[in-house]
N, CA, C and O atoms as a Tripos MOL2 file, in Angstrom:
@<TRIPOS>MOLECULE
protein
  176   175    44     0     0
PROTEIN
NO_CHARGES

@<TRIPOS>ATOM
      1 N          13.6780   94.7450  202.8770 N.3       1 UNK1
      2 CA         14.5170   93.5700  202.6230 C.3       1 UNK1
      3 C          14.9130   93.5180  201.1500 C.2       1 UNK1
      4 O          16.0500   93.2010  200.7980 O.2       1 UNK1
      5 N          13.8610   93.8670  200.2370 N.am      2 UNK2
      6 CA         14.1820   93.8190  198.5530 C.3       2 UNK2
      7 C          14.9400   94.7400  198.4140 C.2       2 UNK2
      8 O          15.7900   94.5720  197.5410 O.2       2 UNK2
      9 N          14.9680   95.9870  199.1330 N.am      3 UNK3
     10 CA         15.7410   96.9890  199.2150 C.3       3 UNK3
     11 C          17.0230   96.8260  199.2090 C.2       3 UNK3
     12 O          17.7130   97.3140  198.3130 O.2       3 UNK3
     13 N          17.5670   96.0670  200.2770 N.am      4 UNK4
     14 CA         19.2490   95.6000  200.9110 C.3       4 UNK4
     15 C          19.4000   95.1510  199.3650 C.2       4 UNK4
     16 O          19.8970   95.8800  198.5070 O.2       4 UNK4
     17 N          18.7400   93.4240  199.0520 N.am      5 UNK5
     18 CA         19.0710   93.1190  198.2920 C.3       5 UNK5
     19 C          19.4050   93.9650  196.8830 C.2       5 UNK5
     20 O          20.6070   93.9720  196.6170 O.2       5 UNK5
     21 N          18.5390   94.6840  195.9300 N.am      6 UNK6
     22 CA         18.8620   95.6100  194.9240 C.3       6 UNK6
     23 C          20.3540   96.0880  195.5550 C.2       6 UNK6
     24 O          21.4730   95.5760  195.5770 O.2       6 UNK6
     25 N          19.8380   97.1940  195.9970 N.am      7 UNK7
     26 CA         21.3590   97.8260  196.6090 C.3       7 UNK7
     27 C          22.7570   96.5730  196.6240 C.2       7 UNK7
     28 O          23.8250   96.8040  196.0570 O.2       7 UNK7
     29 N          22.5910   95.8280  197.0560 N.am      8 UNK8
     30 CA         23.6570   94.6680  196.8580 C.3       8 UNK8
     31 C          24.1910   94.2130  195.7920 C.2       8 UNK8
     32 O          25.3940   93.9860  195.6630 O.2       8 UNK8
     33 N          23.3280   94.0450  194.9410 N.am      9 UNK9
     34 CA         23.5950   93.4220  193.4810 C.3       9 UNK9
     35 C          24.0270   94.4790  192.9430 C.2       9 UNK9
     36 O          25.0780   94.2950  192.3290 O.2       9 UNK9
     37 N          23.5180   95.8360  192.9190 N.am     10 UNK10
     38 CA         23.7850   97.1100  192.3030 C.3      10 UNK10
     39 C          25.7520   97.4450  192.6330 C.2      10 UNK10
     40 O          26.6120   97.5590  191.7590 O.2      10 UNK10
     41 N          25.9600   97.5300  194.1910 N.am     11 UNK11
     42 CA         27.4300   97.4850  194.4130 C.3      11 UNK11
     43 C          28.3120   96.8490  193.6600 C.2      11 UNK11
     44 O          29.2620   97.3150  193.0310 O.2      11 UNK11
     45 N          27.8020   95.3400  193.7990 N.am     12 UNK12
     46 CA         28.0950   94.0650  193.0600 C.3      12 UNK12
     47 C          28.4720   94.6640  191.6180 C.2      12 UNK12
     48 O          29.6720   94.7830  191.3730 O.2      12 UNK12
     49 N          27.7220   94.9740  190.8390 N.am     13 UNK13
     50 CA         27.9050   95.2090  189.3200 C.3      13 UNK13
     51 C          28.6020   96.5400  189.2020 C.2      13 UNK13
     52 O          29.3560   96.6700  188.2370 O.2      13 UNK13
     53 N          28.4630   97.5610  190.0480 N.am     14 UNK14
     54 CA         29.9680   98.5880  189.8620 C.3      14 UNK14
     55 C          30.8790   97.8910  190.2250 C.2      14 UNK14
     56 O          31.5170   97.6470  189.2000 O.2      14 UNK14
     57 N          31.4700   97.2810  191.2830 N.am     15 UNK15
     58 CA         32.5680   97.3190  191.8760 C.3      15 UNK15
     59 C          32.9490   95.9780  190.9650 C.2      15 UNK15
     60 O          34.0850   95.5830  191.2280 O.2      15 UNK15
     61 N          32.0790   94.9740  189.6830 N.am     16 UNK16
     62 CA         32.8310   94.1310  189.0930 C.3      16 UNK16
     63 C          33.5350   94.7320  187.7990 C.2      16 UNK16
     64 O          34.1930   94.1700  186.9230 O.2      16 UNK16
     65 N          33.1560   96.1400  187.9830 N.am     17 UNK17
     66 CA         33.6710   96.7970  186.3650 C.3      17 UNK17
     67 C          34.7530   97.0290  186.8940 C.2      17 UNK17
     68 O          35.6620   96.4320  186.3170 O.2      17 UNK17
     69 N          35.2120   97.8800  188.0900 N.am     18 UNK18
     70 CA         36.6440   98.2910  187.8400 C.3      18 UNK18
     71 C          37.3770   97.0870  189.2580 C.2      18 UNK18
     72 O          38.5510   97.3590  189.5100 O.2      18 UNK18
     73 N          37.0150   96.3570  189.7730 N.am     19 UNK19
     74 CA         38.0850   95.5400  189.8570 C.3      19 UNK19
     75 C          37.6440   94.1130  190.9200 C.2      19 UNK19
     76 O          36.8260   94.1810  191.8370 O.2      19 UNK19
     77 N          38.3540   92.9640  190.5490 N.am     20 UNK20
     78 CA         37.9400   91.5720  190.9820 C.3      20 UNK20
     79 C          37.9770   91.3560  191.9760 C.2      20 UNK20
     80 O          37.0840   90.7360  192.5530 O.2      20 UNK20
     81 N          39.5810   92.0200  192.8210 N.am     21 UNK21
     82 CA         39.3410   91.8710  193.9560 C.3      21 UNK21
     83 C          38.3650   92.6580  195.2050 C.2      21 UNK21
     84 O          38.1620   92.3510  196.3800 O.2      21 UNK21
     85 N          37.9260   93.6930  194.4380 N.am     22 UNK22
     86 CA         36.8980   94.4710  195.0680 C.3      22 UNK22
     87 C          35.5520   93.9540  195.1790 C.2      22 UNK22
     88 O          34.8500   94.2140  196.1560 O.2      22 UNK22
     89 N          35.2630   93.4170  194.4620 N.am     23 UNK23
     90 CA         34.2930   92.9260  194.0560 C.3      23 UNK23
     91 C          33.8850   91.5730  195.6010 C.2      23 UNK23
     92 O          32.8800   91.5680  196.3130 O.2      23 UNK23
     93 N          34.9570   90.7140  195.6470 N.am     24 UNK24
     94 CA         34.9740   89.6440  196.4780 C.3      24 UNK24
     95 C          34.5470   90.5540  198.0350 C.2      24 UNK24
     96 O          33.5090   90.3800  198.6740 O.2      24 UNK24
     97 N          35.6560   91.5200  198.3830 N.am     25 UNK25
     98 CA         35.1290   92.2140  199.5020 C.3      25 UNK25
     99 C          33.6530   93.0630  199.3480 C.2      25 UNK25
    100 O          33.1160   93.2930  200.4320 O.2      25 UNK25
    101 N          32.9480   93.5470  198.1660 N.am     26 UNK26
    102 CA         31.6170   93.9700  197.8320 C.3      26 UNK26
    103 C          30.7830   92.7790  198.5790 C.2      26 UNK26
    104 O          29.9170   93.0030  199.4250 O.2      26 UNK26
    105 N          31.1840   91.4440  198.1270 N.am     27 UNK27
    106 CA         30.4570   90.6040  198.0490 C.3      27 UNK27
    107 C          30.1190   89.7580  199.6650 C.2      27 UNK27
    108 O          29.1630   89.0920  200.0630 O.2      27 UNK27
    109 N          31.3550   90.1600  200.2590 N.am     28 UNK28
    110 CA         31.8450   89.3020  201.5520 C.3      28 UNK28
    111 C          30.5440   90.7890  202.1780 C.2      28 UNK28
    112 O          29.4020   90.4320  202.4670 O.2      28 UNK28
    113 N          30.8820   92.1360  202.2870 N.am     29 UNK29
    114 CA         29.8860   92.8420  202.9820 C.3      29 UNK29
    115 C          28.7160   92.5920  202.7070 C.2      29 UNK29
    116 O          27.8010   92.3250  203.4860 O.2      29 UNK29
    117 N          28.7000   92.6690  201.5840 N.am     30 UNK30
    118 CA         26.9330   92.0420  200.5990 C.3      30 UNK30
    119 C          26.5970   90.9430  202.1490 C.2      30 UNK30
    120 O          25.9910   91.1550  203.2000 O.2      30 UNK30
    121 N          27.1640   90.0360  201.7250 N.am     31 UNK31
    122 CA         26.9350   88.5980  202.9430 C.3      31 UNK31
    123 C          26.2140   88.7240  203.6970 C.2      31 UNK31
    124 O          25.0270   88.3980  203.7140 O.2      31 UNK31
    125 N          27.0590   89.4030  204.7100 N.am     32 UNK32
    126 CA         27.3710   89.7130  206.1520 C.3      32 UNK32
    127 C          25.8300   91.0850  206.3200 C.2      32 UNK32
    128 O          25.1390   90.9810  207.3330 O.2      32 UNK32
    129 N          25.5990   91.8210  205.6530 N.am     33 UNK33
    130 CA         24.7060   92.6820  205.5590 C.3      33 UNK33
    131 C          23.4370   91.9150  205.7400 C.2      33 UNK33
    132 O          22.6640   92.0930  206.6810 O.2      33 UNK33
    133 N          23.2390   90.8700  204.5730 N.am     34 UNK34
    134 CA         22.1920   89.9280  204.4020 C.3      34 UNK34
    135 C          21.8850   89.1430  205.8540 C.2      34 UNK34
    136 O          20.9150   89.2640  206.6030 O.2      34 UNK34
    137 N          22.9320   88.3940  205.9560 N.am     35 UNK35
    138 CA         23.0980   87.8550  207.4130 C.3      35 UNK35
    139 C          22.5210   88.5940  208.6520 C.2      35 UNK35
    140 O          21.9300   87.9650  209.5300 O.2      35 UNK35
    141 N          22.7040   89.9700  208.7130 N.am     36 UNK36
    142 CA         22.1150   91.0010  210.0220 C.3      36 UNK36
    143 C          21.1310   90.7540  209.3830 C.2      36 UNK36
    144 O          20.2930   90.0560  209.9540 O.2      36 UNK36
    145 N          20.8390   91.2130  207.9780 N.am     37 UNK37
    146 CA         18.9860   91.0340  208.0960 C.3      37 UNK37
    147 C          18.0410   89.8170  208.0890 C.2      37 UNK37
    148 O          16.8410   89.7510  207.8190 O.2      37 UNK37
    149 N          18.7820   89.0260  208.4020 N.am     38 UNK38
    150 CA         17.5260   87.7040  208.5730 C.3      38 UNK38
    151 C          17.7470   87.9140  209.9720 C.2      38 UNK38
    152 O          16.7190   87.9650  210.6470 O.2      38 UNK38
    153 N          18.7250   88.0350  210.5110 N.am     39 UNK39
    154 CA         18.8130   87.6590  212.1350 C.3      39 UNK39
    155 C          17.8400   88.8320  212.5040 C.2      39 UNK39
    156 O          17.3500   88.6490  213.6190 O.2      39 UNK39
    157 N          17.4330   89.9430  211.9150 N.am     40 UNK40
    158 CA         16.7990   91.0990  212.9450 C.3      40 UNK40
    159 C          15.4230   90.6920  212.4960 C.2      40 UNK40
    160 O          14.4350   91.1160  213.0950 O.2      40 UNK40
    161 N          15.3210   89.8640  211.4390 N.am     41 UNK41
    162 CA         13.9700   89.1970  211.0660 C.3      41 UNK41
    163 C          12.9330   88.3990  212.1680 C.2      41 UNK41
    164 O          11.7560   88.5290  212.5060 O.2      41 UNK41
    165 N          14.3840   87.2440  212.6280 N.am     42 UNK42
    166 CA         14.2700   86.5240  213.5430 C.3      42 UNK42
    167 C          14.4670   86.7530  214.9130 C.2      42 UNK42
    168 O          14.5030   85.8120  215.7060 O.2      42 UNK42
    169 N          14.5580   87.5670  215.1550 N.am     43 UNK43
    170 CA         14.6110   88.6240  216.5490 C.3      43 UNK43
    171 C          13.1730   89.5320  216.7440 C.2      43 UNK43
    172 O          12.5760   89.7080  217.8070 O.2      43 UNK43
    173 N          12.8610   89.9700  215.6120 N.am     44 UNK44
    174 CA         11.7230   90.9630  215.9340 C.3      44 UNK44
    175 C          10.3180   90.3590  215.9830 C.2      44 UNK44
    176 O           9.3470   91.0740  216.2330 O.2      44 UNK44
@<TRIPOS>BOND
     1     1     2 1
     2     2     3 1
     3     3     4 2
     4     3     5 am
     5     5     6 1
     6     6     7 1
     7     7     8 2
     8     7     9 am
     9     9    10 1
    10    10    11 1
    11    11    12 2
    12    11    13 am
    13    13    14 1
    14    14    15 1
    15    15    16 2
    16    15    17 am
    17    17    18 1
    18    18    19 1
    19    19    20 2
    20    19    21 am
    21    21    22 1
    22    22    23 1
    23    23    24 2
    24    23    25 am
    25    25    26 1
    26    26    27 1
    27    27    28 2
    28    27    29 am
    29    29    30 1
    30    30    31 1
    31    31    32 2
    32    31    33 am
    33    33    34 1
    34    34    35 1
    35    35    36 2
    36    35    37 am
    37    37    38 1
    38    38    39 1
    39    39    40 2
    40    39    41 am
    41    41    42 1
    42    42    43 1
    43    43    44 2
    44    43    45 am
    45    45    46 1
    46    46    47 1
    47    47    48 2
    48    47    49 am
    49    49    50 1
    50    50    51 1
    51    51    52 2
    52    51    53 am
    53    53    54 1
    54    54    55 1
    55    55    56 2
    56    55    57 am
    57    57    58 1
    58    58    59 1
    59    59    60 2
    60    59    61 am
    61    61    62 1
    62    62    63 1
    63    63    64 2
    64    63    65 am
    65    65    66 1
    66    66    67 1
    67    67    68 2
    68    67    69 am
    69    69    70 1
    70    70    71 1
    71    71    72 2
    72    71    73 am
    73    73    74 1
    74    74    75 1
    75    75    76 2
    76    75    77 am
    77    77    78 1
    78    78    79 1
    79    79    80 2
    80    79    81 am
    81    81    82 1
    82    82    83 1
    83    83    84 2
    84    83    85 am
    85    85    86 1
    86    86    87 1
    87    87    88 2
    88    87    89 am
    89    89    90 1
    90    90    91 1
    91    91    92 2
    92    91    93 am
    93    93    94 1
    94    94    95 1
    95    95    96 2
    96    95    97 am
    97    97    98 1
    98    98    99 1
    99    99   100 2
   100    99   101 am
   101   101   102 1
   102   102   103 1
   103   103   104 2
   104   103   105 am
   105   105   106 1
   106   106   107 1
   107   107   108 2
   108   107   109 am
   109   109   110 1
   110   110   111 1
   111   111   112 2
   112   111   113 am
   113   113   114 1
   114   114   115 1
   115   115   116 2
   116   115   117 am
   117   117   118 1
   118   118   119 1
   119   119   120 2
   120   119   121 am
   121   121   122 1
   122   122   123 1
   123   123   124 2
   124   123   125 am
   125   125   126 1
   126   126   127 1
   127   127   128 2
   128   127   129 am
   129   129   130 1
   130   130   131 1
   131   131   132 2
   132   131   133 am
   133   133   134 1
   134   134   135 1
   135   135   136 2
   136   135   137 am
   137   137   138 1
   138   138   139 1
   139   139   140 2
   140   139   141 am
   141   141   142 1
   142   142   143 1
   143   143   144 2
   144   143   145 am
   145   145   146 1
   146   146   147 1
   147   147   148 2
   148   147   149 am
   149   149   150 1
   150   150   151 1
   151   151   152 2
   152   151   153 am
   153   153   154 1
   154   154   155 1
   155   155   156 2
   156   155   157 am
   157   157   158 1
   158   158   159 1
   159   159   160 2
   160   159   161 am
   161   161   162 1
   162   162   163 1
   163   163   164 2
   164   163   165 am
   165   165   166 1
   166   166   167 1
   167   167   168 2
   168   167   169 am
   169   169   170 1
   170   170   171 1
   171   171   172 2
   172   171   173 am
   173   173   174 1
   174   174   175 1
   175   175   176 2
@<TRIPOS>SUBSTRUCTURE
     1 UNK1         2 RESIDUE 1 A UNK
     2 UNK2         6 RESIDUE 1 A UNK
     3 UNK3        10 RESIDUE 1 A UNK
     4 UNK4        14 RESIDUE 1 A UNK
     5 UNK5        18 RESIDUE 1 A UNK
     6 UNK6        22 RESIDUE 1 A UNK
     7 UNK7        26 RESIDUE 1 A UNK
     8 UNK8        30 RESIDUE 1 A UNK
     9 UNK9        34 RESIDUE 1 A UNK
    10 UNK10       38 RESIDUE 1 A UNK
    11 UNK11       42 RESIDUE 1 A UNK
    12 UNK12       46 RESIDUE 1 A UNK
    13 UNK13       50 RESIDUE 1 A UNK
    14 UNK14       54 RESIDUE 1 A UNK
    15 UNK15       58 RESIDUE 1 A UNK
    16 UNK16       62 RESIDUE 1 A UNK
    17 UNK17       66 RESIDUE 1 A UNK
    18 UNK18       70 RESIDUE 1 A UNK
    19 UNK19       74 RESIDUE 1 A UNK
    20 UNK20       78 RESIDUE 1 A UNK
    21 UNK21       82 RESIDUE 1 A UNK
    22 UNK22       86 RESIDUE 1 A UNK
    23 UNK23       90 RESIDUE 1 A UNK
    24 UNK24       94 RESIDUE 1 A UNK
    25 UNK25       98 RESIDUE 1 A UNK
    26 UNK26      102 RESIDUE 1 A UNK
    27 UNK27      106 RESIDUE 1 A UNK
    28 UNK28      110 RESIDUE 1 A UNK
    29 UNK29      114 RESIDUE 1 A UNK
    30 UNK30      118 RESIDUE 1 A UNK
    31 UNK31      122 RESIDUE 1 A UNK
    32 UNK32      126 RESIDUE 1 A UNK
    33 UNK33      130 RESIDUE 1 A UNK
    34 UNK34      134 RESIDUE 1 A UNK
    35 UNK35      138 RESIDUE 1 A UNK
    36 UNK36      142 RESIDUE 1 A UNK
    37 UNK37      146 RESIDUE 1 A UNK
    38 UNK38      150 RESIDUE 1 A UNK
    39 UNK39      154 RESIDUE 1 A UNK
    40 UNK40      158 RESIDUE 1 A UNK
    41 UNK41      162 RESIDUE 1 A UNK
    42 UNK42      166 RESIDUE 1 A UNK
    43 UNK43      170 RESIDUE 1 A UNK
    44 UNK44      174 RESIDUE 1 A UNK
């Protein structure tokens, strides 16, 4: 789980160097990634 997260923030901080709107879609997958992993939390 700390894993996803790092990896997330890590995308996050490349994709805010070369561009803003990339960044928002980094961030929208970031989400949505997070989101599967509580639900498989709460499933298993």
């Amino acid at each position: 789980m700390t894993l996803i997260i790092v990896v997330g923030f890590e995308i996050l901080h490349v994709t805010y160097k070369k561009d803003l709107q990339k960044l928002n879609i980094a961030f929208a997958i970031f989400m949505i990634v997070f989101a599967l992993a509580n639900l498989l939390q709460v499933l298993t």
